[in-house]
PyMOL commands that place a pseudoatom at each C-alpha (Angstrom):
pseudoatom trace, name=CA, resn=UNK, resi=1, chain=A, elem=C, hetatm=0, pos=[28.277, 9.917, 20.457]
pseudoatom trace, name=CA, resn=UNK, resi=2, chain=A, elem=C, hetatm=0, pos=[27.387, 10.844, 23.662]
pseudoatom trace, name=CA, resn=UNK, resi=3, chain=A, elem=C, hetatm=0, pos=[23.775, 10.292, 25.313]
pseudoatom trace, name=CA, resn=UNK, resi=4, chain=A, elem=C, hetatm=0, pos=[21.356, 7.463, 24.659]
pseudoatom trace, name=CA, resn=UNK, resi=5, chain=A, elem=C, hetatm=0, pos=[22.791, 4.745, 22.923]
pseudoatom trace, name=CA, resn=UNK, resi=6, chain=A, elem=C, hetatm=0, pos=[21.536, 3.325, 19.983]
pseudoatom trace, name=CA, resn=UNK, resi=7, chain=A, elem=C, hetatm=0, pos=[20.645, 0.615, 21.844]
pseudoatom trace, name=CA, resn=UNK, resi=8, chain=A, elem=C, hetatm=0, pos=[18.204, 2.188, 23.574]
pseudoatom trace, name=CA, resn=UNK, resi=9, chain=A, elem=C, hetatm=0, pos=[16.503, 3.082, 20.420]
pseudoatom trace, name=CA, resn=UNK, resi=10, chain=A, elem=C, hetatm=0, pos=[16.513, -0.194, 19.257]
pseudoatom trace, name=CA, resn=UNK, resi=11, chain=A, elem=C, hetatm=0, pos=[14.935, -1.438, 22.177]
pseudoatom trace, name=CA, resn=UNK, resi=12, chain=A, elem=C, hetatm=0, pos=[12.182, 1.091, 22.721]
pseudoatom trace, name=CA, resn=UNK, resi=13, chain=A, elem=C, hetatm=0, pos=[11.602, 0.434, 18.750]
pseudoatom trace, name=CA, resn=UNK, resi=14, chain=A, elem=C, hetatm=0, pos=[11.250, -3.506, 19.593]
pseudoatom trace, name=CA, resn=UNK, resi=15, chain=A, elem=C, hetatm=0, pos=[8.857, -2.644, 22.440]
pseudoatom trace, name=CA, resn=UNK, resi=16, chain=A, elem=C, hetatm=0, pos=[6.388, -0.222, 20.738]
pseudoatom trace, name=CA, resn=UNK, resi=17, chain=A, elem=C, hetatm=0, pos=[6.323, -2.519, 17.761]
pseudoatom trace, name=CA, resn=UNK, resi=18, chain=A, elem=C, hetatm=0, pos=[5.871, -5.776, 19.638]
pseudoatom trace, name=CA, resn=UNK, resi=19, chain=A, elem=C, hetatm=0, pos=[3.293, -4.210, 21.378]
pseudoatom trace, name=CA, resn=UNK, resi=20, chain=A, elem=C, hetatm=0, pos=[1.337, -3.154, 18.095]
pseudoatom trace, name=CA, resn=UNK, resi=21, chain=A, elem=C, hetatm=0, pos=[1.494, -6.341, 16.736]
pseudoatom trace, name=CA, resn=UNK, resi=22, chain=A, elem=C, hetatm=0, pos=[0.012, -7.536, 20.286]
pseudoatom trace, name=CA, resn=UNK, resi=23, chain=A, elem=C, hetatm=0, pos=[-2.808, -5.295, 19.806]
pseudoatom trace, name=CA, resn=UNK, resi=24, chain=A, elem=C, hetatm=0, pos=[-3.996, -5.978, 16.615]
pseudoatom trace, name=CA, resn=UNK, resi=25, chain=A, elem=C, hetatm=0, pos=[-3.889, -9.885, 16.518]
pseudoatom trace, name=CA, resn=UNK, resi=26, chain=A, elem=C, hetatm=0, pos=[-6.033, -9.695, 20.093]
pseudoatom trace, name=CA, resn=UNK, resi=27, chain=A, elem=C, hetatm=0, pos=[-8.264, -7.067, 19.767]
pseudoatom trace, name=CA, resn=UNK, resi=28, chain=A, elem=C, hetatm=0, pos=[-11.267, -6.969, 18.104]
pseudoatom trace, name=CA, resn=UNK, resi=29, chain=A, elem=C, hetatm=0, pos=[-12.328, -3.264, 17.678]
pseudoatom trace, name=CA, resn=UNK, resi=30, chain=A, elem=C, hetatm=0, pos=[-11.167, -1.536, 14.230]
pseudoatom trace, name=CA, resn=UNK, resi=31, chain=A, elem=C, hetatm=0, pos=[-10.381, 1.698, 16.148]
pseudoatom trace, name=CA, resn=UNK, resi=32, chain=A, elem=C, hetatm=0, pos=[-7.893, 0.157, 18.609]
pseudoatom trace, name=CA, resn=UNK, resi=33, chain=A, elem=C, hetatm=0, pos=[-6.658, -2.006, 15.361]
pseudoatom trace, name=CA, resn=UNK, resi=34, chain=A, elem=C, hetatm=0, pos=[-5.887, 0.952, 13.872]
pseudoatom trace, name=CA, resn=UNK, resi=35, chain=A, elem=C, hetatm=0, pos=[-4.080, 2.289, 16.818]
pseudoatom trace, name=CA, resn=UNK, resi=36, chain=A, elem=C, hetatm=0, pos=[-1.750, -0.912, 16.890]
pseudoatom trace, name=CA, resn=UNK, resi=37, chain=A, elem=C, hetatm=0, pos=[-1.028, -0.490, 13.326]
pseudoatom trace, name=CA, resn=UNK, resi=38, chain=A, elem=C, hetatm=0, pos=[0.106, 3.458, 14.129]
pseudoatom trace, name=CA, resn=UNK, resi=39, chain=A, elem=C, hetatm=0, pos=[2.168, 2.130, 16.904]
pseudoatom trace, name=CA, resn=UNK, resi=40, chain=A, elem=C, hetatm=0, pos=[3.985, 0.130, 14.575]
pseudoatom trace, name=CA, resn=UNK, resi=41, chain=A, elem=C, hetatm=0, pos=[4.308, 2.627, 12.242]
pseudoatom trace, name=CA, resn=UNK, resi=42, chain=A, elem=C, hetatm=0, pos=[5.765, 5.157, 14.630]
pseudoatom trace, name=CA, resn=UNK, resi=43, chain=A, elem=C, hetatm=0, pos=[8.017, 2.550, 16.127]
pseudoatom trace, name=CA, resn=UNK, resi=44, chain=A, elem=C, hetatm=0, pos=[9.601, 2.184, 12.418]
pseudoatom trace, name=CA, resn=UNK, resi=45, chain=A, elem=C, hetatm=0, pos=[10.042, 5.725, 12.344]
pseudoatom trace, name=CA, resn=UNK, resi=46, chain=A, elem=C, hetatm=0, pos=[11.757, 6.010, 15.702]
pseudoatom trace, name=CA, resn=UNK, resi=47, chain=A, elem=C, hetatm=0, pos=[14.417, 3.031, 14.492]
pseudoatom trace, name=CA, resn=UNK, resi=48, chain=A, elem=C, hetatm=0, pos=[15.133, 5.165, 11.191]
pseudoatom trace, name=CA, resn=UNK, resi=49, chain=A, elem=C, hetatm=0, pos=[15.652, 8.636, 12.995]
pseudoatom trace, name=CA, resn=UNK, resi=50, chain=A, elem=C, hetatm=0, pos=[17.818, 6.356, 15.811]
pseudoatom trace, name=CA, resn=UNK, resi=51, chain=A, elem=C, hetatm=0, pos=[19.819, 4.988, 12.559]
pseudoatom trace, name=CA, resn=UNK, resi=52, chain=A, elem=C, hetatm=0, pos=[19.938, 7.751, 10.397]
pseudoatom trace, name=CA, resn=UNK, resi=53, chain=A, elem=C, hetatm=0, pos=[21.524, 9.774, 13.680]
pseudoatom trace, name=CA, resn=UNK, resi=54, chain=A, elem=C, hetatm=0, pos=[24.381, 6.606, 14.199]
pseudoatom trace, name=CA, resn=UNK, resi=55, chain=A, elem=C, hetatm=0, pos=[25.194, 5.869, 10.703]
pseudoatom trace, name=CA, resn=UNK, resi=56, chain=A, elem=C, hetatm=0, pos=[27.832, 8.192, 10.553]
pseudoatom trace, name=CA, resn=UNK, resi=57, chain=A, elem=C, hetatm=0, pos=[30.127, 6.760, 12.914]
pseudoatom trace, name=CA, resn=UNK, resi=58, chain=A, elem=C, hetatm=0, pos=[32.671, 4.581, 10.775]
pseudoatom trace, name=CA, resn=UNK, resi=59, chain=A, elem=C, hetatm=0, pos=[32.105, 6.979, 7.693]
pseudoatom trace, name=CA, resn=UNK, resi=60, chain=A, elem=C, hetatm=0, pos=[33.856, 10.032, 6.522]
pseudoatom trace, name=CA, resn=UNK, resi=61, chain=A, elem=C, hetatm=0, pos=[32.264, 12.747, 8.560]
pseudoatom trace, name=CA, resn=UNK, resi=62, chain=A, elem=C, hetatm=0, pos=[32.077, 15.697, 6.309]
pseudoatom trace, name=CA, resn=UNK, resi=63, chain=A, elem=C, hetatm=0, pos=[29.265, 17.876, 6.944]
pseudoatom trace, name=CA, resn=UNK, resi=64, chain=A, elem=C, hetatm=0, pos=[27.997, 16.778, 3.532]
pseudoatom trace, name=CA, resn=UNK, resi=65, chain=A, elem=C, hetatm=0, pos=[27.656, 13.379, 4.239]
pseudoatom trace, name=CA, resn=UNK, resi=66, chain=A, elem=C, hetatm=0, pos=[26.648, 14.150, 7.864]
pseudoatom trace, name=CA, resn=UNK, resi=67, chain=A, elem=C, hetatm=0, pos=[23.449, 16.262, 6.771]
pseudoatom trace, name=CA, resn=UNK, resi=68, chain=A, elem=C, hetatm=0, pos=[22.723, 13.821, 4.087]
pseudoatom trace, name=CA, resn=UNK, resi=69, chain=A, elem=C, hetatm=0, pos=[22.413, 11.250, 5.967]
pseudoatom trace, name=CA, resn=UNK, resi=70, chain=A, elem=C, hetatm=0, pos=[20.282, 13.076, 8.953]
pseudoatom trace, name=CA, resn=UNK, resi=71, chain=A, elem=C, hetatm=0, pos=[17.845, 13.978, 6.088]
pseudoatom trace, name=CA, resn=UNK, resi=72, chain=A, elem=C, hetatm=0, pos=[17.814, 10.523, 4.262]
pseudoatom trace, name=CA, resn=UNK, resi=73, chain=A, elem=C, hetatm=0, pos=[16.569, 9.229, 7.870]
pseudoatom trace, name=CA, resn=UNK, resi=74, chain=A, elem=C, hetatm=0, pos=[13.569, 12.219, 8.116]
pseudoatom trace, name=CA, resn=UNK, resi=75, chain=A, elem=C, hetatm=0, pos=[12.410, 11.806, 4.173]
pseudoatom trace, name=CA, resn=UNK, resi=76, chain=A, elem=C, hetatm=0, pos=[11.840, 8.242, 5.189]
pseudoatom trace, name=CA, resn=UNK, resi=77, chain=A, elem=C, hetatm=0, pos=[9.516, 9.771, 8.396]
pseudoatom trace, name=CA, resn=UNK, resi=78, chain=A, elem=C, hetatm=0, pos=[8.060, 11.870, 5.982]
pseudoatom trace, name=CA, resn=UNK, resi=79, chain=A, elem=C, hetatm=0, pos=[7.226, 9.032, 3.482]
pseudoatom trace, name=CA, resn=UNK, resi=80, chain=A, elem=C, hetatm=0, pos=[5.635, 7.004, 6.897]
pseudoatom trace, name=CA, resn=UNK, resi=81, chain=A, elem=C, hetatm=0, pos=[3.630, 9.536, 7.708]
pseudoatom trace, name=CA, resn=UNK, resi=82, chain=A, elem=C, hetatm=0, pos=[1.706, 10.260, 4.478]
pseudoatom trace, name=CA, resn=UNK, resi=83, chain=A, elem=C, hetatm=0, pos=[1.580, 6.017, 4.233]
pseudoatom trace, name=CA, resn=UNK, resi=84, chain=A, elem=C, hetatm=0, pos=[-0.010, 6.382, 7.894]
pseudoatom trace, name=CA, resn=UNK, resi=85, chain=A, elem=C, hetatm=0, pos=[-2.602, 8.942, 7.011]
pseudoatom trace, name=CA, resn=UNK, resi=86, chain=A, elem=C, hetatm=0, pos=[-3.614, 7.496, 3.697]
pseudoatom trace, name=CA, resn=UNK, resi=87, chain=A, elem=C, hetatm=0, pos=[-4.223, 3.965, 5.667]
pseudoatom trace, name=CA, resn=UNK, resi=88, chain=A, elem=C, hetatm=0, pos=[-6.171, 5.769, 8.513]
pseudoatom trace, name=CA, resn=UNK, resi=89, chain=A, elem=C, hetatm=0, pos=[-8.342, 7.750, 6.243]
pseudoatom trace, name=CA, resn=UNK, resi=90, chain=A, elem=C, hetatm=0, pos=[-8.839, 4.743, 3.945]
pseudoatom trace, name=CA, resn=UNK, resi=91, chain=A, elem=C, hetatm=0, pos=[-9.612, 2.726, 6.960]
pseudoatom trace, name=CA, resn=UNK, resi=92, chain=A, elem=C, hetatm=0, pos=[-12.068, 4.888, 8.617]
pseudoatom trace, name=CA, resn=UNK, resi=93, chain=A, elem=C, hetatm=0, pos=[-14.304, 5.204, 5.515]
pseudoatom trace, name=CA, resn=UNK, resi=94, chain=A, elem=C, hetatm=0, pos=[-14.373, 1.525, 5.060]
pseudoatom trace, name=CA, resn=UNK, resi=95, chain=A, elem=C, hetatm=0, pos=[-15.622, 1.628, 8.638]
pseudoatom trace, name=CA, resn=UNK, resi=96, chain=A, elem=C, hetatm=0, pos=[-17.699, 4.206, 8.399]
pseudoatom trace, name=CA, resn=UNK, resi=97, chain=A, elem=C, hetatm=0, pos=[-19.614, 3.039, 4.915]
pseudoatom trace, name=CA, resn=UNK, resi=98, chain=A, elem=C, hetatm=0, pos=[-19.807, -0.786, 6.882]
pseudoatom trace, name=CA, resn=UNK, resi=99, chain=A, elem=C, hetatm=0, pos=[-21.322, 0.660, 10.192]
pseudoatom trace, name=CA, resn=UNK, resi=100, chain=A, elem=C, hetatm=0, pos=[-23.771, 2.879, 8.127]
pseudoatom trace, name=CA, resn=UNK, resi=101, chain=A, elem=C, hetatm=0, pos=[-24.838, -0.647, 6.341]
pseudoatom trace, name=CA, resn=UNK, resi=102, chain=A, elem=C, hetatm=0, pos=[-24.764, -3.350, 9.543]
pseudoatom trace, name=CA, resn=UNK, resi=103, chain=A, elem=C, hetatm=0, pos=[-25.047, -0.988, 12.484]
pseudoatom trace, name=CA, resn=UNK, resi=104, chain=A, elem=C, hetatm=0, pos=[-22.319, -3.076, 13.816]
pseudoatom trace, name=CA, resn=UNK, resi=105, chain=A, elem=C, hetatm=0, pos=[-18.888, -3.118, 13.347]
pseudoatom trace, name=CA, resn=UNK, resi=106, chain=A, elem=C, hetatm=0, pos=[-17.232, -6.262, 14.663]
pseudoatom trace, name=CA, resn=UNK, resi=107, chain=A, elem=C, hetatm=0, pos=[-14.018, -7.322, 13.040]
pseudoatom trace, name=CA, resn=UNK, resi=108, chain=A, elem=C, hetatm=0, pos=[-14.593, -11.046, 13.121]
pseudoatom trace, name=CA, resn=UNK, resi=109, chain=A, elem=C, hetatm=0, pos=[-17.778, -10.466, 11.203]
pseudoatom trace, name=CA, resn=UNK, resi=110, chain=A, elem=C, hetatm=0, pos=[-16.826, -8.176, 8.418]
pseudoatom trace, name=CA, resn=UNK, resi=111, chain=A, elem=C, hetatm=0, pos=[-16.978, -10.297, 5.438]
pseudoatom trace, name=CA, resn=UNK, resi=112, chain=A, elem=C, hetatm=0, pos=[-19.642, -7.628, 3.800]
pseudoatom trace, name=CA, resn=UNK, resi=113, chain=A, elem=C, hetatm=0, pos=[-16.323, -6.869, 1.349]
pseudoatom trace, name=CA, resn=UNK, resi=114, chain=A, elem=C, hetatm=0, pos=[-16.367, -10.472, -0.058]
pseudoatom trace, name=CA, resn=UNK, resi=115, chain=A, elem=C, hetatm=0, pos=[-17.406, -10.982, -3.383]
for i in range(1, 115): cmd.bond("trace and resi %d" % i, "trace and resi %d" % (i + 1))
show_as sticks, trace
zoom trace
């Protein structure tokens, strides 16, 4: 295929989600946490549109299998993405309902949830 190797993909995909993990074992806010964790998420879904694009290259490429495999790499986005929201609107309440009760909302302090 010409373009940007898959590689490239790979490596971008590495960055972003190296970077999210970074961010959520230093920081200390649940906003930018939450921010990390999207990173990560969208770096997943960059390495399955980058492999769901290559996969086809030792296969039989009939446009059947072709536009199969394109969309097997895009329902998995899909699937990410309503994951993503769920956790972010989960998340946010949790924050919301703990900052309402403690006026603060410092992550090494949050042990209100214990039983």
């Amino acid at each position: 295929m010409n373009g940007v190797p898959l590689a490239a993909y790979i490596a971008l995909g590495l960055f972003m989600f190296t970077t999210g993990v970074v961010g959520v074992i230093v920081r200390k806010s649940p906003i930018v946490i939450f921010m990390c964790i999207e990173l990560m998420l969208n770096s997943v879904n960059l390495t399955f549109l980058a492999f769901a694009r290559y996969q086809m290259a030792g296969f039989n490429k009939t446009p059947e299998n072709i536009q199969h495999s394109m969309m097997a790499g895009q329902m998995m986005v899909i699937f990410v993405m309503a994951v993503a929201a769920a956790e972010v609107a989960v998340g946010l309440g949790i924050i919301m309902a703990i900052f309402r009760l403690r006026d603060n909302v410092d992550i090494d302090e949050m042990n209100l949830l214990r039983g």
